[in-house]
KEMAR-476683 format. One line per 5 residues: their letters; for each residue x, z, y of N, C-alpha, C. Coordinates in pm, whole numbers, padded with zeros to 5 digits. Last residue first. Example, Ala and Ser with C-alpha at 12.3 -4.5 7.8 and 13.67 -1.06 7.14 Angstrom:
REM residues 2
SA = 01285 00708 -00225 01367 00714 -00106 01290 00787 00003  01319 00780 -00569 01230 00780 -00450 01320 00780 -00330
***
This chain:
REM residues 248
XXXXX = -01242 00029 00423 -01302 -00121 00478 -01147 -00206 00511  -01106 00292 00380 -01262 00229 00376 -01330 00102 00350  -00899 00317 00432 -00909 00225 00312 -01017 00195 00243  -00625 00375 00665 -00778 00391 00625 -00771 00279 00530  -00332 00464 00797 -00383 00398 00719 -00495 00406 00662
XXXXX = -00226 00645 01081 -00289 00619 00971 -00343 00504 00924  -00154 00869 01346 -00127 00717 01319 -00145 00722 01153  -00351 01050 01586 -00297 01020 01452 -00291 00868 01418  -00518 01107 01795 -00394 01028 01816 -00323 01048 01751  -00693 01338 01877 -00782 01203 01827 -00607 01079 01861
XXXXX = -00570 01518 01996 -00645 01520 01887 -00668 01405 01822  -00264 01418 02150 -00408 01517 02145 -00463 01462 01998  -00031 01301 02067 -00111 01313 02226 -00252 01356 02177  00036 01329 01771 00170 01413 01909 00041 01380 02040  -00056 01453 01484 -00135 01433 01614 -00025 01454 01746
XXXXX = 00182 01525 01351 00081 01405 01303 00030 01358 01428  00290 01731 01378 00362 01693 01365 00266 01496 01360  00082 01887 01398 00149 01927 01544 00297 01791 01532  -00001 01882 01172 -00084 01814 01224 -00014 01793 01363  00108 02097 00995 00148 01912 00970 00076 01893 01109
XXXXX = 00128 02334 01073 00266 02270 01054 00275 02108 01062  -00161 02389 01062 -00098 02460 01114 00066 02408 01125  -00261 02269 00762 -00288 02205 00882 -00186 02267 01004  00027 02290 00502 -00064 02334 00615 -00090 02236 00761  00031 02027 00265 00090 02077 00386 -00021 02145 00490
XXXXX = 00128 02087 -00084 00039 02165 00011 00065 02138 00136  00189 01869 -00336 00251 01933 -00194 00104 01972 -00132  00191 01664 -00529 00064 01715 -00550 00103 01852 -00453  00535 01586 -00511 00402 01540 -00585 00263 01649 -00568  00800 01583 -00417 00681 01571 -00306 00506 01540 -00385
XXXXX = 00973 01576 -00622 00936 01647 -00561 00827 01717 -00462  01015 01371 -00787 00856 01387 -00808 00846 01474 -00717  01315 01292 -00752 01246 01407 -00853 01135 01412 -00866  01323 01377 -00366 01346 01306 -00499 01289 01419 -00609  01440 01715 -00244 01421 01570 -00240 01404 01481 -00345
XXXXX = 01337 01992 -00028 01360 01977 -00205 01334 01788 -00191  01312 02033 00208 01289 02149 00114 01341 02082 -00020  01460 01821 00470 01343 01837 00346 01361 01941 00312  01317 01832 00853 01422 01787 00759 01371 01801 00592  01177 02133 00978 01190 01981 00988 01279 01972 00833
XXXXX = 01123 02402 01004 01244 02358 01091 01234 02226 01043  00841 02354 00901 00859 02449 01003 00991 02411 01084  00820 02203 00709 00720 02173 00795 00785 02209 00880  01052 02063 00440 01033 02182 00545 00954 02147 00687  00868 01825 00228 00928 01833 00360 00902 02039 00415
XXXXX = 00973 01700 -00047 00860 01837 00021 00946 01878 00107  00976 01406 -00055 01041 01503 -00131 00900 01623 -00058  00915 01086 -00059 01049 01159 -00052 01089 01269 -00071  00643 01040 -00091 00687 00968 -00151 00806 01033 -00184  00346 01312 -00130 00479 01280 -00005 00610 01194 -00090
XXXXX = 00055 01356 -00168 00164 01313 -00203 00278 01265 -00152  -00118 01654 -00040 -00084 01561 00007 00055 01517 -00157  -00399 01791 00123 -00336 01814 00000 -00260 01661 -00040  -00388 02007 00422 -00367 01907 00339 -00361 01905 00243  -00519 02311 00461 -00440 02247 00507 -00469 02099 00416
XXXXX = -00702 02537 00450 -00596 02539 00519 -00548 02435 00568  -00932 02468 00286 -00968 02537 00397 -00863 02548 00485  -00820 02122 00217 -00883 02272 00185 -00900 02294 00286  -00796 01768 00122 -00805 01895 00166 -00872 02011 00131  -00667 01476 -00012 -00755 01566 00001 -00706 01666 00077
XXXXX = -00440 01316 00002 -00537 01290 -00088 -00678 01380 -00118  -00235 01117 00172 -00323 01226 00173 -00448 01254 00079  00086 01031 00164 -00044 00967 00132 -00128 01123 00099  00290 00929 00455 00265 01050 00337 00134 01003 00285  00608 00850 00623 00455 00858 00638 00451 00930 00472
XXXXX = 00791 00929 00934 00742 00907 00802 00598 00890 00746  01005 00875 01163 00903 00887 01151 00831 00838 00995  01234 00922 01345 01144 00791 01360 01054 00755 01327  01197 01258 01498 01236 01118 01417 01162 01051 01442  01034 01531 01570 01106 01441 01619 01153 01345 01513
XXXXX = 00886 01832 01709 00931 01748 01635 00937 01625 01653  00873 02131 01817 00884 02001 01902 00956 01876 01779  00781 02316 01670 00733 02291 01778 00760 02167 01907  00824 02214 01454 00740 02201 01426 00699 02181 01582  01220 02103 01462 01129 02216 01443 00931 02174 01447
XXXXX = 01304 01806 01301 01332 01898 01468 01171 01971 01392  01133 01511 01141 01266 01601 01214 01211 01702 01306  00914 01389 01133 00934 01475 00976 01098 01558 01053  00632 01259 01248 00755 01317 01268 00829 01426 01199  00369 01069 01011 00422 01199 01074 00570 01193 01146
XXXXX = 00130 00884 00911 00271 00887 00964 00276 00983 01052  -00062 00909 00642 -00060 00985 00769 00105 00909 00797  -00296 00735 00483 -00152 00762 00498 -00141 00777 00629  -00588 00834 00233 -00522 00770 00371 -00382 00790 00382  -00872 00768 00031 -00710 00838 00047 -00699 00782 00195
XXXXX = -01243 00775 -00014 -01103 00722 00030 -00993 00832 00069  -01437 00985 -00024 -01391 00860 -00141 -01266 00842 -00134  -01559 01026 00149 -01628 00941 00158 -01579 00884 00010  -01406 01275 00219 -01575 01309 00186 -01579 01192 00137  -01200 01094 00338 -01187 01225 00207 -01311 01201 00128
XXXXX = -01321 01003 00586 -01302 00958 00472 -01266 01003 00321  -01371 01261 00697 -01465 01246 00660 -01432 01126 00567  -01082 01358 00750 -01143 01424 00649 -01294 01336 00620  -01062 01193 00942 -00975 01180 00830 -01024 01283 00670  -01194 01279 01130 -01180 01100 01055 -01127 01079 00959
XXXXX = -01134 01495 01187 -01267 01489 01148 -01261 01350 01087  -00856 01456 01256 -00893 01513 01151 -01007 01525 01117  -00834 01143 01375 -00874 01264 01396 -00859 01321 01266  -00667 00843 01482 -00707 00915 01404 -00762 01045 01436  -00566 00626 01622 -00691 00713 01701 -00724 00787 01618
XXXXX = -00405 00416 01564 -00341 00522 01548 -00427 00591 01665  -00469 00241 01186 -00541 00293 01316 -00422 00392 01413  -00489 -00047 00986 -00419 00078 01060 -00444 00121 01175  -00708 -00091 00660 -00639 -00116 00846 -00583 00018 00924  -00803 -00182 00400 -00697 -00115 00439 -00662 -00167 00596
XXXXX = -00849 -00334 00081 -00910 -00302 00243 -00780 -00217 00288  -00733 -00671 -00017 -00762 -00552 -00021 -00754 -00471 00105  -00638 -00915 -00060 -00786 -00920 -00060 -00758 -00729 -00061  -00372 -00973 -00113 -00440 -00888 -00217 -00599 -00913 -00200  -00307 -01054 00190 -00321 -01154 00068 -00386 -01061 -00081
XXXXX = -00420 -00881 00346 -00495 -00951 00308 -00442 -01068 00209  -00219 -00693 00283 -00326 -00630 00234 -00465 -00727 00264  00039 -00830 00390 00032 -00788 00250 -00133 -00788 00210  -00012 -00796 00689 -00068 -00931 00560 -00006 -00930 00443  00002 -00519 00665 -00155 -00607 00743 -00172 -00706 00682
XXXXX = 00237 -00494 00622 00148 -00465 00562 00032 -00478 00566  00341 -00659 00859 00388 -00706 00754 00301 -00613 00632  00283 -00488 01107 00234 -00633 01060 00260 -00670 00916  00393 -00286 01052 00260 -00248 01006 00196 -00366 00987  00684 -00242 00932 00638 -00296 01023 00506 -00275 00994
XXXXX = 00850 -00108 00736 00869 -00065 00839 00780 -00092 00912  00935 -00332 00532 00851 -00249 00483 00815 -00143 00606  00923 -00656 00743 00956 -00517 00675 00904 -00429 00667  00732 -01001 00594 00816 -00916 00695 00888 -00779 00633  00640 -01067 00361 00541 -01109 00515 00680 -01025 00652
XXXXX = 00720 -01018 00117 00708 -01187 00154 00665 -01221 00337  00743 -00757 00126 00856 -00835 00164 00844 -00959 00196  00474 -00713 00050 00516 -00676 00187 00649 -00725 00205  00545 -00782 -00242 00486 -00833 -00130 00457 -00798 00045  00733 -00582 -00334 00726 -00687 -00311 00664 -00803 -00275
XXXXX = 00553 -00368 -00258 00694 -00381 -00190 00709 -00528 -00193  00363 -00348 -00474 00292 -00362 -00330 00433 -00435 -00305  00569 -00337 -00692 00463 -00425 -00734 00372 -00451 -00598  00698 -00060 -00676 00709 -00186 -00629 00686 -00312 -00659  00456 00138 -00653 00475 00095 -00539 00576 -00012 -00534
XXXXX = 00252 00003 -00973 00321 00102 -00890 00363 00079 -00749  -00010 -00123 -01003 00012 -00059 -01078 00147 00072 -01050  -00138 -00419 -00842 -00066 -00303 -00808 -00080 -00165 -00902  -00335 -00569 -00946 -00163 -00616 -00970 -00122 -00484 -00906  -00623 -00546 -00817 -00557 -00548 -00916 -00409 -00620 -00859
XXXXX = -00663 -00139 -00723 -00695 -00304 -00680 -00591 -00359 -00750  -00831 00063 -00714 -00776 00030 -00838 -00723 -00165 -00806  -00736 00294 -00604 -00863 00208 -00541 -00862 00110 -00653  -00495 00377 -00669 -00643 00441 -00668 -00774 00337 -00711  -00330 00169 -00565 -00331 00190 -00693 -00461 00309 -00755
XXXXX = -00369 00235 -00306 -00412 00075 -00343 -00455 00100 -00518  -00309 00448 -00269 -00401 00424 -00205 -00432 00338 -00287  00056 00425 -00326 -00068 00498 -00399 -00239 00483 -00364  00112 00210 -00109 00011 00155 -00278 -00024 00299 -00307  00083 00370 00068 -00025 00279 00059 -00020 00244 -00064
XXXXX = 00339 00517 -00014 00230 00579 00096 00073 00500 00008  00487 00301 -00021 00461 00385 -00178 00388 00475 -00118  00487 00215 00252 00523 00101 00100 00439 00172 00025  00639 00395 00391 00507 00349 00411 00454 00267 00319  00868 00466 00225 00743 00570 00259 00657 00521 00301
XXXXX = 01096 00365 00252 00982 00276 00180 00845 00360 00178  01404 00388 00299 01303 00336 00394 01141 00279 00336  01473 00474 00049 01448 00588 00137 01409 00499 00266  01533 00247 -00121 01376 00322 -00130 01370 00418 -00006  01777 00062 -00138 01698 00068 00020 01552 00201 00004
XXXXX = 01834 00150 -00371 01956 00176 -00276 01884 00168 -00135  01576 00182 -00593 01649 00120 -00552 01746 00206 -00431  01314 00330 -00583 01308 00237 -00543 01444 00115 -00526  01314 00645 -00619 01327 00537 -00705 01331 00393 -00704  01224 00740 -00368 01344 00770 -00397 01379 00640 -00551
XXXXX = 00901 00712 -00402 01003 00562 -00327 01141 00568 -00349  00692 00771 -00598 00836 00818 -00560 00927 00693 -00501  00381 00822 -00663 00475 00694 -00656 00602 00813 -00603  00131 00920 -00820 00206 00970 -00714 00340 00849 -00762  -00249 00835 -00795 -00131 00812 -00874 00005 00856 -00745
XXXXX = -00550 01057 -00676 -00428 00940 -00631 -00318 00947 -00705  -00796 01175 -00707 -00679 01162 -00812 -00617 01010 -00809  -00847 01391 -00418 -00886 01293 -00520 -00786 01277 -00631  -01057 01676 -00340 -00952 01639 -00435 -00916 01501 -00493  -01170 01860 -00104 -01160 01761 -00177 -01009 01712 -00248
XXXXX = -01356 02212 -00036 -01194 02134 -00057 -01254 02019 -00105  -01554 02416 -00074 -01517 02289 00089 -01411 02237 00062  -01598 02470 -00309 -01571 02557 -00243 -01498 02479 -00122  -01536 02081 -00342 -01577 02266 -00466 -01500 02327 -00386  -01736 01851 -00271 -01656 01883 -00296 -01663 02029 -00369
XXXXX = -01779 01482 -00410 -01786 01614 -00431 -01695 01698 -00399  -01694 01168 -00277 -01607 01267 -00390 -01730 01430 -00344  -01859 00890 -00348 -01833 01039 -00255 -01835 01108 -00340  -01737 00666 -00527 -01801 00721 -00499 -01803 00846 -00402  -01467 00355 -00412 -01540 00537 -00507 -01615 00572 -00467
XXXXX = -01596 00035 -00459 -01582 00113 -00363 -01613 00261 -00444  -01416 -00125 -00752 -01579 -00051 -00686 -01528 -00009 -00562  -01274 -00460 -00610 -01243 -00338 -00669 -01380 -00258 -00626  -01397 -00793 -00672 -01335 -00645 -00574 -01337 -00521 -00630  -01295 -01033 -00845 -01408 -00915 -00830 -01364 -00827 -00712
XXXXX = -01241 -01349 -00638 -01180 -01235 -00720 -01278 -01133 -00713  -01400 -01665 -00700 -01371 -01529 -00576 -01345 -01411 -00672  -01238 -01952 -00860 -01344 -01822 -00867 -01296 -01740 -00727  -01039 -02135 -00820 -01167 -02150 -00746 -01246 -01969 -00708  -00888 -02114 -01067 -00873 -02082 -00983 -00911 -02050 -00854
XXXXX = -01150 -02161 -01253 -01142 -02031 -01304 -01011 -02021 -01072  -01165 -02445 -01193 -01280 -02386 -01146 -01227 -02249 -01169  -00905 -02582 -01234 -00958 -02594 -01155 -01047 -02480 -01096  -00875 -02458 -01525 -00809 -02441 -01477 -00864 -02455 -01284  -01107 -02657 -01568 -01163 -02558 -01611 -01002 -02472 -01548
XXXXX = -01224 -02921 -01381 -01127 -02898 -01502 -01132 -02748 -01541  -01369 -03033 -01176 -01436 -02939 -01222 -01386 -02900 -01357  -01181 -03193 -01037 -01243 -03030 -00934 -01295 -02978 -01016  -00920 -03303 -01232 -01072 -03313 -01199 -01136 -03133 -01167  -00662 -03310 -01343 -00695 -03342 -01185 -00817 -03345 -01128
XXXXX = -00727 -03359 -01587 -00687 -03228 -01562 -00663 -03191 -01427  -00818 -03613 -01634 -00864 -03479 -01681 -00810 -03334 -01595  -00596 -03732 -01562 -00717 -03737 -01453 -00822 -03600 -01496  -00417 -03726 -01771 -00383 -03653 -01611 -00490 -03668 -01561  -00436 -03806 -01999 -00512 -03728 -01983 -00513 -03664 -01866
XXXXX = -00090 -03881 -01978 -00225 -03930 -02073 -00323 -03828 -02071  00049 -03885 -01670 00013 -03837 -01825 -00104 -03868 -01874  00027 -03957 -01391 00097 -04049 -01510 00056 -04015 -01604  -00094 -03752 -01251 -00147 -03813 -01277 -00132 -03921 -01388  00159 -03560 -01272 00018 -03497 -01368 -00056 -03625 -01397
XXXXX = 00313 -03692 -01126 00362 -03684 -01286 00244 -03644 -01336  00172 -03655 -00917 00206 -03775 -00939 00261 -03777 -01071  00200 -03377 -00820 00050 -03434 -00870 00075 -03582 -00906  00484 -03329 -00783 00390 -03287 -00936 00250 -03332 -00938  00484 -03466 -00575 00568 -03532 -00666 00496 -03438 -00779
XXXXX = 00338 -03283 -00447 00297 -03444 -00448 00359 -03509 -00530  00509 -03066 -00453 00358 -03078 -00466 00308 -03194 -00519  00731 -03140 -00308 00765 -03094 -00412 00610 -03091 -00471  00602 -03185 -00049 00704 -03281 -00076 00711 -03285 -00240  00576 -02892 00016 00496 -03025 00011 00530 -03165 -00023
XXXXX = 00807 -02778 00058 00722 -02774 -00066 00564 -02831 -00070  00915 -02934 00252 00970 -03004 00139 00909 -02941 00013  00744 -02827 00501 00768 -02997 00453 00828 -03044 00304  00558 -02590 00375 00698 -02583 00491 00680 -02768 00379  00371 -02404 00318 00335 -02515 00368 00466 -02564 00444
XXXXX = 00414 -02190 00190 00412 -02168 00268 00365 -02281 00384  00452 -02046 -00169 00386 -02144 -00077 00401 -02098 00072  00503 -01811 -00293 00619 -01858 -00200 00566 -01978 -00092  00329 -01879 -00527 00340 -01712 -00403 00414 -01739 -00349  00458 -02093 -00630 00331 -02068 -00544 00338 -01950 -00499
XXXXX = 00648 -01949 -00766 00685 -02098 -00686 00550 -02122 -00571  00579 -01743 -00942 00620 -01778 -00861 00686 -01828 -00734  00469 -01943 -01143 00334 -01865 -01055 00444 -01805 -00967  00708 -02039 -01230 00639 -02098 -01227 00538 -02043 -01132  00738 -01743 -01376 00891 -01856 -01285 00781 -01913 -01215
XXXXX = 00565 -01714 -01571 00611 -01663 -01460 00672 -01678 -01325  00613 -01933 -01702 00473 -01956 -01639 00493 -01860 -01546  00929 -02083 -01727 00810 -02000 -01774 00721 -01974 -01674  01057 -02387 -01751 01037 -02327 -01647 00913 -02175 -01712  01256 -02447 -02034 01133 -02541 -01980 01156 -02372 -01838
XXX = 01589 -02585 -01986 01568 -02544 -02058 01366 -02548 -01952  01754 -02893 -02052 01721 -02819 -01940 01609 -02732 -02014  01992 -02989 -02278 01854 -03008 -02236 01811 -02890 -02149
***
């Protein structure tokens, strides 16, 4: 006897929806067994209670309050993810475990670590692509758009405002001319110097590039001077940081 399908299994079969011909096909043949059953109209009715709870508009997460700050620094208390943990592919996932820490702040629901985001940014494309986290972050219903006009006045004033952000930086080759393909980092406040940052992969050497220390939590609750990161953040002037906002 075939054994039954669990509700997990089951929910899913729908996150996979896509409207492609044969899971439509597969649809119609379950609203046709629902209807056969003794009580199928019941439970086919717009106002069945399964019906209406799926209907509902999801709460939204609060928007935080403006963080306070002490002696001009802000601090928020962003959960620190480690993408090194991610499996055999995690060292491409910095933008992944960047943003859910963000997400996982913000408290938005089902995201509890970074691969609980991952795997949905897999349903839309690669963890690499910004499209594919664009419609990650509207199937969640959650805020988040990518800018790359950033400033440090923009970036700090979301600080002020509440909100985390994710910087993509050039993490190779010396400070003064740095280079790769390019990482990203979740920012969680500042000081009078510099950043105060969770870095998914480790604690990056600012100065000659490459890491200081990898994996491990290494990159957890990291100092990066403005003076090292920003030359690495901002490459065409000031206002030409590539980032993740989570304002709106």
């Amino acid at each position: 006897m075939a054994e039954p399908m669990s509700a997990e299994r089951f929910l899913d079969r729908w996150q996979n929806y896509r409207q492609q011909p044969q899971q439509v096909s597969g649809i119609r043949g379950l609203y046709a067994a629902i209807a056969s059953l003794e009580g199928g109209a019941q439970l086919l009715d717009e106002q069945a209670p399964w019906a209406r709870q799926f209907s509902q508009k999801p709460t939204p997460a609060p928007a935080p309050k403006p963080f306070p700050k002490s002696n001009g620094a802000v601090s928020l208390a962003l959960p620190f993810f480690d993408q090194t943990n991610d499996g055999p592919d995690g060292w491409r996932n910095c933008q992944s475990s960047s943003v859910a820490m963000n997400l996982a702040y913000l408290g938005v629901p089902g995201i509890k670590d970074d691969l609980d985001y991952l795997r949905i940014v897999q349903r839309h494309g690669d963890t690499t692509q910004q499209t594919a986290h664009a419609a990650a972050l509207k199937e969640l219903k959650a805020p988040g758009r990518f800018i790359t006009s950033c400033s440090v006045a923009r970036a700090k004033a979301e600080l002020d405002k509440g909100f985390g952000l994710a910087f993509g930086i050039l993490h190779h080759g010396p400070v003064s001319v740095p280079s790769g393909g390019g990482h990203y980092i979740a920012i969680r406040g500042y000081d009078a110097s510099g950043w105060l940052v969770h870095d998914p992969y480790g604690e990056l050497d600012l100065v000659n590039g490459g890491w200081a220390h990898q994996g491990q939590g290494a990159g957890r609750n990291q100092h990066y001077s403005f003076a090292n990161t920003n030359p690495r953040w901002l490459l065409e002037g000031p206002s030409s940081g590539w980032a993740w906002l989570f304002s709106s």
